[in-house]
PyMOL commands that place a pseudoatom at each C-alpha (Angstrom):
pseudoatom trace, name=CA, resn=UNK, resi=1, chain=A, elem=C, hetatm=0, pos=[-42.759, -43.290, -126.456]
pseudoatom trace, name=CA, resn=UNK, resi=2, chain=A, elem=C, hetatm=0, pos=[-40.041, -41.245, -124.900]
pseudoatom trace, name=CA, resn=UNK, resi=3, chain=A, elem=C, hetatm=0, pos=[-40.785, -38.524, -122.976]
pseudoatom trace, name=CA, resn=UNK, resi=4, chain=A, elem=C, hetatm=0, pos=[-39.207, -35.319, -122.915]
pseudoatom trace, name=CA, resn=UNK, resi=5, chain=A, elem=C, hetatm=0, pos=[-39.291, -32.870, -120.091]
pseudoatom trace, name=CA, resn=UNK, resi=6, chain=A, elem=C, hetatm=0, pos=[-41.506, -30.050, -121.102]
pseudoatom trace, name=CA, resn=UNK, resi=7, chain=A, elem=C, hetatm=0, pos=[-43.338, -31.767, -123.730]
pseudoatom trace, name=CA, resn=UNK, resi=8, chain=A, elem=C, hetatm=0, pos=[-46.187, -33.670, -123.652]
pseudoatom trace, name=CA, resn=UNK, resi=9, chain=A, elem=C, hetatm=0, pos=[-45.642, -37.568, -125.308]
pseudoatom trace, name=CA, resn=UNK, resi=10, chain=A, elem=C, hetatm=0, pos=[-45.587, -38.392, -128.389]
pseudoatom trace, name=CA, resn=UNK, resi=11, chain=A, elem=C, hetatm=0, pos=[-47.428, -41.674, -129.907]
pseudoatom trace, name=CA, resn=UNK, resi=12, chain=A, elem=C, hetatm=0, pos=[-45.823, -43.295, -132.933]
pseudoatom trace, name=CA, resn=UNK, resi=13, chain=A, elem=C, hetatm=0, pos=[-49.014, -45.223, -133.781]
pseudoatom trace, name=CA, resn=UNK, resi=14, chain=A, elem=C, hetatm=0, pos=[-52.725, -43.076, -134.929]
pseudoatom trace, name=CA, resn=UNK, resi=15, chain=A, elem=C, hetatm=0, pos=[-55.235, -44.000, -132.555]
pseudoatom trace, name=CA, resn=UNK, resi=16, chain=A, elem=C, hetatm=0, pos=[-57.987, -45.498, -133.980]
pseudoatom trace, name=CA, resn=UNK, resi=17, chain=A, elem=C, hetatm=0, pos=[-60.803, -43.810, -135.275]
pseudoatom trace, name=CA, resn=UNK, resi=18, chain=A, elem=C, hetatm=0, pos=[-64.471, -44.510, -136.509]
pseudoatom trace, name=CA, resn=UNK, resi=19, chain=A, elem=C, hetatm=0, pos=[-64.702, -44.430, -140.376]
pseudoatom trace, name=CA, resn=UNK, resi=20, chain=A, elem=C, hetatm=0, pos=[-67.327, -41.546, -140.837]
pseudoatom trace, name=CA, resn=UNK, resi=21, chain=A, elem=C, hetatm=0, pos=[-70.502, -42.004, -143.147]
pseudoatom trace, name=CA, resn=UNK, resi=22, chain=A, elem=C, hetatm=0, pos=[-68.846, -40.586, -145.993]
pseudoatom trace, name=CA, resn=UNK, resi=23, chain=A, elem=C, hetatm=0, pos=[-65.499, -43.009, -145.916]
pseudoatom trace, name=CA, resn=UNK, resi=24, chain=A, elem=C, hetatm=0, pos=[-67.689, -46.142, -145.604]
pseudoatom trace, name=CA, resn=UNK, resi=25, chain=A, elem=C, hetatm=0, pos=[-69.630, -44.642, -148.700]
pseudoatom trace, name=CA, resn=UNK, resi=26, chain=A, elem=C, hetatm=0, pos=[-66.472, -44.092, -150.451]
pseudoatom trace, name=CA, resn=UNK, resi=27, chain=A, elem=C, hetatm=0, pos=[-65.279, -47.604, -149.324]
pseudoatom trace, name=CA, resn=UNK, resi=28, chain=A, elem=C, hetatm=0, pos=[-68.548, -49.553, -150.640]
pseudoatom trace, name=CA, resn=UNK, resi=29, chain=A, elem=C, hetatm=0, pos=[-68.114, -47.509, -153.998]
pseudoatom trace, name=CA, resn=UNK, resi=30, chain=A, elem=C, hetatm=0, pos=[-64.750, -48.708, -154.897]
pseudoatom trace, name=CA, resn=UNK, resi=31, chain=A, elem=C, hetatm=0, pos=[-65.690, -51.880, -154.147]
pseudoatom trace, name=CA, resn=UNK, resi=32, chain=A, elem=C, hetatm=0, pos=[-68.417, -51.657, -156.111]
pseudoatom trace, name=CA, resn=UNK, resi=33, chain=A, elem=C, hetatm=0, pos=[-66.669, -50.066, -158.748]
pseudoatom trace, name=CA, resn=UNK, resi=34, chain=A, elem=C, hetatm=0, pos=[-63.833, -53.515, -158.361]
pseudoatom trace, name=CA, resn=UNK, resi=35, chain=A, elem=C, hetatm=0, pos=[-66.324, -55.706, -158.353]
pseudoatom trace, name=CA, resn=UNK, resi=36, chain=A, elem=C, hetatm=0, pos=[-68.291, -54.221, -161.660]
pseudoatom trace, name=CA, resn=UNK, resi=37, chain=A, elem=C, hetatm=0, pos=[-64.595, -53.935, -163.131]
pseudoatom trace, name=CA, resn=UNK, resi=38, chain=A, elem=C, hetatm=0, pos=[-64.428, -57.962, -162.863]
pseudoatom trace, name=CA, resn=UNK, resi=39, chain=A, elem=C, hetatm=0, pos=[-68.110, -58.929, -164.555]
pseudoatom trace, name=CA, resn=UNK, resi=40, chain=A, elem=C, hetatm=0, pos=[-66.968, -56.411, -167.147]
pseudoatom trace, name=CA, resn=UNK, resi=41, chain=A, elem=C, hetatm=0, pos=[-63.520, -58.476, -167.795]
pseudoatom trace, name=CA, resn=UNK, resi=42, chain=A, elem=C, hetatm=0, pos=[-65.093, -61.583, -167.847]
pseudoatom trace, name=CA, resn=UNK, resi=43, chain=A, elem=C, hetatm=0, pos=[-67.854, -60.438, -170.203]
pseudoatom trace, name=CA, resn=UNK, resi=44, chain=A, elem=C, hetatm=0, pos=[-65.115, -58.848, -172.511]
pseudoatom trace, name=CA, resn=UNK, resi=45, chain=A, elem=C, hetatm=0, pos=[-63.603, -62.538, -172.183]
pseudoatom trace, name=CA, resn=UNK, resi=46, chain=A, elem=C, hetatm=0, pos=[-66.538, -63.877, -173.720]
pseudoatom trace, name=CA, resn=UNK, resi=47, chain=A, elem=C, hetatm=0, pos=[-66.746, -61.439, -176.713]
pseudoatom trace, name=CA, resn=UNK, resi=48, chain=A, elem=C, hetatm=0, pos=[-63.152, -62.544, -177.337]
pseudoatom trace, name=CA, resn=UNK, resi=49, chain=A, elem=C, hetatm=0, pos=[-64.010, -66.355, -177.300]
pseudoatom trace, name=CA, resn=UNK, resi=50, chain=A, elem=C, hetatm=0, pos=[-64.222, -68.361, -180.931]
pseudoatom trace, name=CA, resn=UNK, resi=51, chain=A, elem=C, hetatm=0, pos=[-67.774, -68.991, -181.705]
pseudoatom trace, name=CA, resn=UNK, resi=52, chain=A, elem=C, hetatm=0, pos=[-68.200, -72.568, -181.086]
pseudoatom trace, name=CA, resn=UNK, resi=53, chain=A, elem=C, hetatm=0, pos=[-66.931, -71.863, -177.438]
pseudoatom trace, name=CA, resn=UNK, resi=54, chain=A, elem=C, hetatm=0, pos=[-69.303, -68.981, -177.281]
pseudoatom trace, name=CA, resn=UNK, resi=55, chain=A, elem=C, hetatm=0, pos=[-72.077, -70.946, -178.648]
pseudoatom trace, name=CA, resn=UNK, resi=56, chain=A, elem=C, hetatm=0, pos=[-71.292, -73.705, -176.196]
pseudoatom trace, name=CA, resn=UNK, resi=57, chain=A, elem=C, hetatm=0, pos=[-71.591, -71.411, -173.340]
pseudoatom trace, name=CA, resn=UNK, resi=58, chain=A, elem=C, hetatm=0, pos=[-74.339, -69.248, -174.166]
pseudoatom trace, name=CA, resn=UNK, resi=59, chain=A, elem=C, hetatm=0, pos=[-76.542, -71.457, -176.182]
pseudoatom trace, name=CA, resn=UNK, resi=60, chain=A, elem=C, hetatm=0, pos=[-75.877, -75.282, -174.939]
pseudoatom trace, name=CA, resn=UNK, resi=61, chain=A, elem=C, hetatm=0, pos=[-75.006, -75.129, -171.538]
pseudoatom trace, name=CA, resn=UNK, resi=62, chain=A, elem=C, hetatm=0, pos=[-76.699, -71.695, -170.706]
pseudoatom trace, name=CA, resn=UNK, resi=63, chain=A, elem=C, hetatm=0, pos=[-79.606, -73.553, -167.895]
pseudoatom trace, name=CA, resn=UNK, resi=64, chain=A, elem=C, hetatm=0, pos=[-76.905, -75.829, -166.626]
pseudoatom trace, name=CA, resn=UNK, resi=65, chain=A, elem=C, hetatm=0, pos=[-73.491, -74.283, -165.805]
pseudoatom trace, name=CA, resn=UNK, resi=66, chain=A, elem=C, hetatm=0, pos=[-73.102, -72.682, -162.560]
pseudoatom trace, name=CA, resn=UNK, resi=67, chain=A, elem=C, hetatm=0, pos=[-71.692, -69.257, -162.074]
pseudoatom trace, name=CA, resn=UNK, resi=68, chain=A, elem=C, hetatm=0, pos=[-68.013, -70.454, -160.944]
pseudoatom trace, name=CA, resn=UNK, resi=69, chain=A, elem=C, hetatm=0, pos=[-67.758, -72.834, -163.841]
pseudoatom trace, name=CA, resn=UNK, resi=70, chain=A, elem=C, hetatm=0, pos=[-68.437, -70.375, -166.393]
pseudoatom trace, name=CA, resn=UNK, resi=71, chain=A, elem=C, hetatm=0, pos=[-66.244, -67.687, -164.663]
pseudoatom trace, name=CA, resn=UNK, resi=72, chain=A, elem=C, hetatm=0, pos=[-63.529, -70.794, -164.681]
pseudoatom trace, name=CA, resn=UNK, resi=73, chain=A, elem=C, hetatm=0, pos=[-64.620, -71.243, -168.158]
pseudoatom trace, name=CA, resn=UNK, resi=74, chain=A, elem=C, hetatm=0, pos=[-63.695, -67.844, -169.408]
pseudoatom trace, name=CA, resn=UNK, resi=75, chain=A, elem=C, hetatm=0, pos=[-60.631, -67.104, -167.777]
pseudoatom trace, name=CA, resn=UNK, resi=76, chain=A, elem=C, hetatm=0, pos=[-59.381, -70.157, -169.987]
pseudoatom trace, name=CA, resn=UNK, resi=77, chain=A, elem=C, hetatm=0, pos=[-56.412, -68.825, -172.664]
pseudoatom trace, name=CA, resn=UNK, resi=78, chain=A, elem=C, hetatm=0, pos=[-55.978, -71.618, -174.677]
pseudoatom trace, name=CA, resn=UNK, resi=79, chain=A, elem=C, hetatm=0, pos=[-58.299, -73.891, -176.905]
pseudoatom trace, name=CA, resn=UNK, resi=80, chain=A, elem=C, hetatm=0, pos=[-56.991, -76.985, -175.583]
pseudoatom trace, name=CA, resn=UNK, resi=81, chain=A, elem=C, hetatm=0, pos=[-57.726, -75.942, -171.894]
pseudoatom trace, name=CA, resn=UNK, resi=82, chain=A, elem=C, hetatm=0, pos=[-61.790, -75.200, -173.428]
pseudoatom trace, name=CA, resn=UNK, resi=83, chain=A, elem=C, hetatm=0, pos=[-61.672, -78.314, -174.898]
pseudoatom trace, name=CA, resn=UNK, resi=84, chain=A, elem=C, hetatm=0, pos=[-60.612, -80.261, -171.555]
pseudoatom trace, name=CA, resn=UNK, resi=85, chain=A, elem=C, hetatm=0, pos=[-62.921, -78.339, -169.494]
pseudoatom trace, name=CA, resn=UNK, resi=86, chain=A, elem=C, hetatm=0, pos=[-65.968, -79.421, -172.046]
pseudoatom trace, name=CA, resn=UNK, resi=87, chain=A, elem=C, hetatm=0, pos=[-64.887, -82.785, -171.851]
pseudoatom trace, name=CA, resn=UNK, resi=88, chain=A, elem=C, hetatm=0, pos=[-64.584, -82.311, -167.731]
pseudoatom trace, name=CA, resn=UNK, resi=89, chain=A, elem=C, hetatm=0, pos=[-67.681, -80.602, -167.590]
pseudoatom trace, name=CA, resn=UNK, resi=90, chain=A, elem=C, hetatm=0, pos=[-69.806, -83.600, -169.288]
pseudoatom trace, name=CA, resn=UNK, resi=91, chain=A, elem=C, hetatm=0, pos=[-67.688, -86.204, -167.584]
pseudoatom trace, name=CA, resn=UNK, resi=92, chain=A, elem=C, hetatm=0, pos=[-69.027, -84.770, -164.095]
pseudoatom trace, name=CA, resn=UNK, resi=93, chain=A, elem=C, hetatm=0, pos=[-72.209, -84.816, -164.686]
pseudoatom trace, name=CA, resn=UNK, resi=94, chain=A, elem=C, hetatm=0, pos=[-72.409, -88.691, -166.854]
pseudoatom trace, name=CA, resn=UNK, resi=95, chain=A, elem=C, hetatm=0, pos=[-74.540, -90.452, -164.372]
pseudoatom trace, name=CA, resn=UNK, resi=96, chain=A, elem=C, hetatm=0, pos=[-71.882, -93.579, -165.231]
pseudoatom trace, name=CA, resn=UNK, resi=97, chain=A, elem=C, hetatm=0, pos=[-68.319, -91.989, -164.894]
pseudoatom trace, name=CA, resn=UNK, resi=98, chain=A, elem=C, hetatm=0, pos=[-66.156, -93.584, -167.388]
pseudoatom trace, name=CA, resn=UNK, resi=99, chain=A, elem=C, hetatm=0, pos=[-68.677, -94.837, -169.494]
pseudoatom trace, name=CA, resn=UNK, resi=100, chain=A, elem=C, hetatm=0, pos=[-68.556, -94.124, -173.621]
pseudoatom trace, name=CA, resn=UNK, resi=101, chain=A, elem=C, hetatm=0, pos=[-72.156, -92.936, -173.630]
pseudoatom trace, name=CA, resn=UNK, resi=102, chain=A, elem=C, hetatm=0, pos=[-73.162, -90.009, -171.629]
pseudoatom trace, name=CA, resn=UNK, resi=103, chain=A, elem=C, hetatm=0, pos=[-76.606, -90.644, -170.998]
pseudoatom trace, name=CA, resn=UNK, resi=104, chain=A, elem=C, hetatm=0, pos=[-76.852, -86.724, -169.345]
pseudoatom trace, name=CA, resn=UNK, resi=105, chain=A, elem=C, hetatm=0, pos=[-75.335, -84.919, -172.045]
pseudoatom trace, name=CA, resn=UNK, resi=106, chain=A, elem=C, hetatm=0, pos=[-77.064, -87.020, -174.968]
pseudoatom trace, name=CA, resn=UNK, resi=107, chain=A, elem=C, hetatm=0, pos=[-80.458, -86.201, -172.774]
pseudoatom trace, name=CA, resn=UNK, resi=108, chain=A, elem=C, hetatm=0, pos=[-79.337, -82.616, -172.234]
pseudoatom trace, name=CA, resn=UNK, resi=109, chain=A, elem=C, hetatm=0, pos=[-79.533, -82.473, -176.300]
pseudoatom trace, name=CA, resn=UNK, resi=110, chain=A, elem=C, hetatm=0, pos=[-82.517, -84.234, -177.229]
pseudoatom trace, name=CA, resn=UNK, resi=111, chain=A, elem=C, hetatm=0, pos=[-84.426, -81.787, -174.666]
pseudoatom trace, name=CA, resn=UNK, resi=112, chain=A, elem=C, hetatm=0, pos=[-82.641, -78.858, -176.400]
pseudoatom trace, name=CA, resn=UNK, resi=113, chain=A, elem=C, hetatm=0, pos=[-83.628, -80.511, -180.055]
pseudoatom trace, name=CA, resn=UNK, resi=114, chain=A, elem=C, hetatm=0, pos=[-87.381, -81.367, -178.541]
pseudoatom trace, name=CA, resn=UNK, resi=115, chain=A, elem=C, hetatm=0, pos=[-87.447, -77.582, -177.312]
pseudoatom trace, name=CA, resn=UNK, resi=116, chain=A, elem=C, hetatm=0, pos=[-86.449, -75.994, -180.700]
pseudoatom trace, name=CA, resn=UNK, resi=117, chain=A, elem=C, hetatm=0, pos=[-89.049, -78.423, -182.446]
pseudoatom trace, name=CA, resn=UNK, resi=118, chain=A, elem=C, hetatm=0, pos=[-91.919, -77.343, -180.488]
pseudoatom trace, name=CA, resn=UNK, resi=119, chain=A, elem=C, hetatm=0, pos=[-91.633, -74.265, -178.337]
pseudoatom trace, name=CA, resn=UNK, resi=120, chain=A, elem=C, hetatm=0, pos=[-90.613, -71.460, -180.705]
pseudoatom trace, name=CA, resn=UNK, resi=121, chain=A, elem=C, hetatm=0, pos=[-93.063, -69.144, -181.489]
pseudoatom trace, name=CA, resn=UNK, resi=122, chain=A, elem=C, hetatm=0, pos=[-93.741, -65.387, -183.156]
pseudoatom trace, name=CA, resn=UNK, resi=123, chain=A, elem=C, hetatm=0, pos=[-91.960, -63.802, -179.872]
pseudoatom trace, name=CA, resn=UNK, resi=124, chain=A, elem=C, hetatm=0, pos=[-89.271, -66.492, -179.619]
pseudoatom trace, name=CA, resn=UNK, resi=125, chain=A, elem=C, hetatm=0, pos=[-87.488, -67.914, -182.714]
pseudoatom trace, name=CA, resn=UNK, resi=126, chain=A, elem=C, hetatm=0, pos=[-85.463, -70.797, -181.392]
pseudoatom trace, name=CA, resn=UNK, resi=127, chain=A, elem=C, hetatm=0, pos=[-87.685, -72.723, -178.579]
pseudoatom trace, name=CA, resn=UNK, resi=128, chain=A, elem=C, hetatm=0, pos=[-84.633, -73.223, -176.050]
pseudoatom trace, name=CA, resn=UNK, resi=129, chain=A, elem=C, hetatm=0, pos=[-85.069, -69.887, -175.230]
pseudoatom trace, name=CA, resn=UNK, resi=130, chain=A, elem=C, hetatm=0, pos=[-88.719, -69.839, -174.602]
pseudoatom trace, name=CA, resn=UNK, resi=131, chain=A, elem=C, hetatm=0, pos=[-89.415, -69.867, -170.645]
pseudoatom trace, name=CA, resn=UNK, resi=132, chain=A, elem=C, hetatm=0, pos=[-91.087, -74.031, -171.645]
pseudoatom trace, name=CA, resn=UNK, resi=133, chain=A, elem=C, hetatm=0, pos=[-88.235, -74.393, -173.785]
pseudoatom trace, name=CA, resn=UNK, resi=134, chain=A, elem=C, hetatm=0, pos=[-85.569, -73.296, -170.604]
pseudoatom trace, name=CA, resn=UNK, resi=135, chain=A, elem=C, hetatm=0, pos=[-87.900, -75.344, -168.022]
pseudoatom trace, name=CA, resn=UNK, resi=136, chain=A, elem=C, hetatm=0, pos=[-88.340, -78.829, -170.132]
pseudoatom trace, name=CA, resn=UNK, resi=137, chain=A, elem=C, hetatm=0, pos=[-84.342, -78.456, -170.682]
pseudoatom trace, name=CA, resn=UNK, resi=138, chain=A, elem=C, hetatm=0, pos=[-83.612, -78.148, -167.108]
pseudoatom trace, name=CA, resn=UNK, resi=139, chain=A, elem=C, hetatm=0, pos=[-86.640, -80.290, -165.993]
pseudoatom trace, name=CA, resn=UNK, resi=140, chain=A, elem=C, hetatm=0, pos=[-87.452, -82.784, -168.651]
pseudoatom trace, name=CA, resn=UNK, resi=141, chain=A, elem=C, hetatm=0, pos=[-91.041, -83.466, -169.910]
pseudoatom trace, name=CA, resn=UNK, resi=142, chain=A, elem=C, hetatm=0, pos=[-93.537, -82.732, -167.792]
pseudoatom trace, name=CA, resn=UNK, resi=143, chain=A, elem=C, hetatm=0, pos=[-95.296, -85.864, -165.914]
pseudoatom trace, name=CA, resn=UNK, resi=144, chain=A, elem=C, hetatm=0, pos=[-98.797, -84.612, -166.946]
pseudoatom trace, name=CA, resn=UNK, resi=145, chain=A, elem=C, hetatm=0, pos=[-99.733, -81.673, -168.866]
pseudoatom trace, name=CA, resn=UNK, resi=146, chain=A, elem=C, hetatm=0, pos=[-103.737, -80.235, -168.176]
pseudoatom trace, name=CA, resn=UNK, resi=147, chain=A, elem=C, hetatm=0, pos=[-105.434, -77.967, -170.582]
pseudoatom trace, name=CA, resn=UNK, resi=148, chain=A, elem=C, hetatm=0, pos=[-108.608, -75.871, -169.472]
pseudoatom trace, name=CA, resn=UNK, resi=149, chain=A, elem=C, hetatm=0, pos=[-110.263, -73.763, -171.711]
pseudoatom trace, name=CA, resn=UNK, resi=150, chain=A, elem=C, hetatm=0, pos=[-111.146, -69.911, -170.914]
pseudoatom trace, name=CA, resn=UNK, resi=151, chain=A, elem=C, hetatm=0, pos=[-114.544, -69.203, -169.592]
pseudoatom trace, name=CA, resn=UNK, resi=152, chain=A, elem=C, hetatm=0, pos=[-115.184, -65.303, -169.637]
pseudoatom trace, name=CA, resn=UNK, resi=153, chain=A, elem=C, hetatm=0, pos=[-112.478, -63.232, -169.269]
pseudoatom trace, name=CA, resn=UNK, resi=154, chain=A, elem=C, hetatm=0, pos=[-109.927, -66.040, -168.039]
pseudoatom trace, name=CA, resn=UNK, resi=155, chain=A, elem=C, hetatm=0, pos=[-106.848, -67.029, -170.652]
pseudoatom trace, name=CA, resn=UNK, resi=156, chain=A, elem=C, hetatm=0, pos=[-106.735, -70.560, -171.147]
pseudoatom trace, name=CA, resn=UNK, resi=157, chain=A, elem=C, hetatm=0, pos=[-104.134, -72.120, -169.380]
pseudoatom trace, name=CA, resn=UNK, resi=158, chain=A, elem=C, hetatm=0, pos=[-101.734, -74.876, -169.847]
pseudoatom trace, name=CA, resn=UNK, resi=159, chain=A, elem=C, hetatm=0, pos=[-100.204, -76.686, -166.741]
pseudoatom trace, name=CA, resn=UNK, resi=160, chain=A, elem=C, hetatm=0, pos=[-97.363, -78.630, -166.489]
pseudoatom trace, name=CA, resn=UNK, resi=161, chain=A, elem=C, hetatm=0, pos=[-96.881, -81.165, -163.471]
pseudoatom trace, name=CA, resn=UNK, resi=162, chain=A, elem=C, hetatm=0, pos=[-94.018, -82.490, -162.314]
pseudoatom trace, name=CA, resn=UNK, resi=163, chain=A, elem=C, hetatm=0, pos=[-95.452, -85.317, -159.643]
pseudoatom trace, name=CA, resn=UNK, resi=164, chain=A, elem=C, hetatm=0, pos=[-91.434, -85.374, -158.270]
pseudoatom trace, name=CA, resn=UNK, resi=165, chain=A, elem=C, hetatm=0, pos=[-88.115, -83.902, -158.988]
pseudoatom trace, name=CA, resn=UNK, resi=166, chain=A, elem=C, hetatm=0, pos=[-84.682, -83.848, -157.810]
pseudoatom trace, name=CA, resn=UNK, resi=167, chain=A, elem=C, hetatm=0, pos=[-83.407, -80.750, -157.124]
pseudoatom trace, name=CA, resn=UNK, resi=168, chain=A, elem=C, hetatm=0, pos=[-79.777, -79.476, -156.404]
pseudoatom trace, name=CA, resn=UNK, resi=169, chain=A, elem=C, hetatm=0, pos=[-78.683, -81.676, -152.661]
pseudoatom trace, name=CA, resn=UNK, resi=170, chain=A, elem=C, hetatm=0, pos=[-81.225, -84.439, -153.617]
pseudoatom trace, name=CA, resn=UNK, resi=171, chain=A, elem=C, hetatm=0, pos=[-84.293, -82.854, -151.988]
pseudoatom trace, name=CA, resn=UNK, resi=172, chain=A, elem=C, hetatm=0, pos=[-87.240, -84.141, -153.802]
pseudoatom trace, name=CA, resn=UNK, resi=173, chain=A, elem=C, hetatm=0, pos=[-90.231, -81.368, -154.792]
pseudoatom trace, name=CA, resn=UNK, resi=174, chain=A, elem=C, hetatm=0, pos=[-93.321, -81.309, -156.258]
pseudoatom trace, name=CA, resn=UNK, resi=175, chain=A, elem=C, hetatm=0, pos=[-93.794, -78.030, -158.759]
pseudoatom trace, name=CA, resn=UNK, resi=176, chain=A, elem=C, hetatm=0, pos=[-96.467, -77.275, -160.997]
pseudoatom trace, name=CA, resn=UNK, resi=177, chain=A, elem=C, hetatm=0, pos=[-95.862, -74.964, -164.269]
pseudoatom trace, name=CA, resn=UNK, resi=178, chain=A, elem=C, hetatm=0, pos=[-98.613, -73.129, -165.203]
pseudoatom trace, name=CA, resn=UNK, resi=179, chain=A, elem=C, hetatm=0, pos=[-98.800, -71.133, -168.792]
pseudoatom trace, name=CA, resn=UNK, resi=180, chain=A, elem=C, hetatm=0, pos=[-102.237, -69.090, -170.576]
pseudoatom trace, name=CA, resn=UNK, resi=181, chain=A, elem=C, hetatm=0, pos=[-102.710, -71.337, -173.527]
pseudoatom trace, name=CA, resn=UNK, resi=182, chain=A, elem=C, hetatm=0, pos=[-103.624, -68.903, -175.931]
pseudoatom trace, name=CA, resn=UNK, resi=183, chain=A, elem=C, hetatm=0, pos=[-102.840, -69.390, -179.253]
pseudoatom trace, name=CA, resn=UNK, resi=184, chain=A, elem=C, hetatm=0, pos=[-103.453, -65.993, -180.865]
pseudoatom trace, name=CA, resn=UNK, resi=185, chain=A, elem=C, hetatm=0, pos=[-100.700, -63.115, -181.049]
pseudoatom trace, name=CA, resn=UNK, resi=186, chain=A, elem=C, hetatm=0, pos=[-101.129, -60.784, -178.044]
pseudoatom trace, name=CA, resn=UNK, resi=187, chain=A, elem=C, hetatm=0, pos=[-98.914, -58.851, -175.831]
pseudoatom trace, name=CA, resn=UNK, resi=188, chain=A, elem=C, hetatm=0, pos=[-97.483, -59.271, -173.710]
pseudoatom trace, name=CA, resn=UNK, resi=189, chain=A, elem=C, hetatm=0, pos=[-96.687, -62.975, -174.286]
pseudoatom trace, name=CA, resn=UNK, resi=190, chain=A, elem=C, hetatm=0, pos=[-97.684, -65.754, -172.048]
pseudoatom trace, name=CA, resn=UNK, resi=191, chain=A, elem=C, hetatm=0, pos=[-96.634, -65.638, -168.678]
pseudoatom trace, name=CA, resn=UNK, resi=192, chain=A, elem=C, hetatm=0, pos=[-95.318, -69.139, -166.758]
pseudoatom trace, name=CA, resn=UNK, resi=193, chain=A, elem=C, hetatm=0, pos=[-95.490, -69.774, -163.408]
pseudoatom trace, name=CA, resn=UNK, resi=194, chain=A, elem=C, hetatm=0, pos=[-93.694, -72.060, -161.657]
pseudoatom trace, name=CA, resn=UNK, resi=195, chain=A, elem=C, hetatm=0, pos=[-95.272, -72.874, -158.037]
pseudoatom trace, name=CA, resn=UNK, resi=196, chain=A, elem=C, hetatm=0, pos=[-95.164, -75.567, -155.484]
pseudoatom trace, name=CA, resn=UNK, resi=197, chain=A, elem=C, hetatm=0, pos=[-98.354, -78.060, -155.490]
for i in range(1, 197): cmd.bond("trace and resi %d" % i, "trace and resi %d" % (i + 1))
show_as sticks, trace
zoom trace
């Protein structure tokens, strides 16, 4: 600052000032709007993909992939880069790294095939995307199943007990999966519910 007689001062910097309600509204919009702007790229991305890459994403892997690998996934330009990442993506996950036989993925697809076979239904044509067809894929079979009959105006129920699982960072839970048995067409469909024991 350099003063001049007569004058008052002059600052060469803006002193700061609160952002008023309206800025910080404008603010969280165009970050909104960025952020909107991304899922839409990435989902236009996925339209764009061949079919056996789209198929691999959105029917094979759809329970198991996180978030960042399929965002990783379709930012990929090239077929041979899909192709690597496939072969990464199974590799991680083979419970014996460098082995031939991955026993994960080769379970992964019998619970998909075991799925189809037995959980489709008049609402849902392909069973792996039934809600017991997307829990025995991500879960496996169920360590006891227990039917009980309606009584009144109760549904009959199915449940599905897992006595231990390993969830993501190796805790260990007990869930039961619970599912009105009813075999008859009604809407809306059965309803699961997956609850601790």
């Amino acid at each position: 600052m350099i003063g001049n007689p007569g004058r008052p001062s002059v600052s060469h910097t803006a002193p700061a000032c609160p952002r008023s309600g309206w800025a910080r509204g404008i603010a969280a919009a165009l970050a909104l709007v960025l952020f909107l702007g991304a899922g839409v790229a990435l989902a236009k991305e996925k339209d764009k993909l061949p079919a056996r890459y789209r198929d691999w994403l959105e029917k094979d892997v759809i329970y198991i992939i996180s978030k960042e690998e399929k965002d990783s996934f379709l930012r990929l330009a090239r077929d041979e880069d899909r192709d690597k990442f496939i072969e990464e993506f199974w590799e991680i996950r083979n419970p014996t790294p460098g082995s031939p036989v991955n026993e994960f993925k080769e379970e992964h697809y019998r619970r998909i095939a075991f799925a189809n076979a037995r959980f489709g239904s008049e609402w849902v044509a392909n069973g792996w995307q039934s809600d017991r067809g997307r829990i025995y894929i991500i879960l496996g079979p169920p360590g006891s199943r227990q039917f009980f009959t309606s009584g009144g105006q109760v549904y009959p129920i199915e449940l599905w007990v897992w006595r231990r699982w390993t969830c993501a960072g190796g805790r260990t839970r007990n869930r039961l999966w619970k599912k009105p048995a009813s075999s008859t067409k009604s809407w809306p469909p059965p309803t699961w519910v997956l609850a601790p024991v």
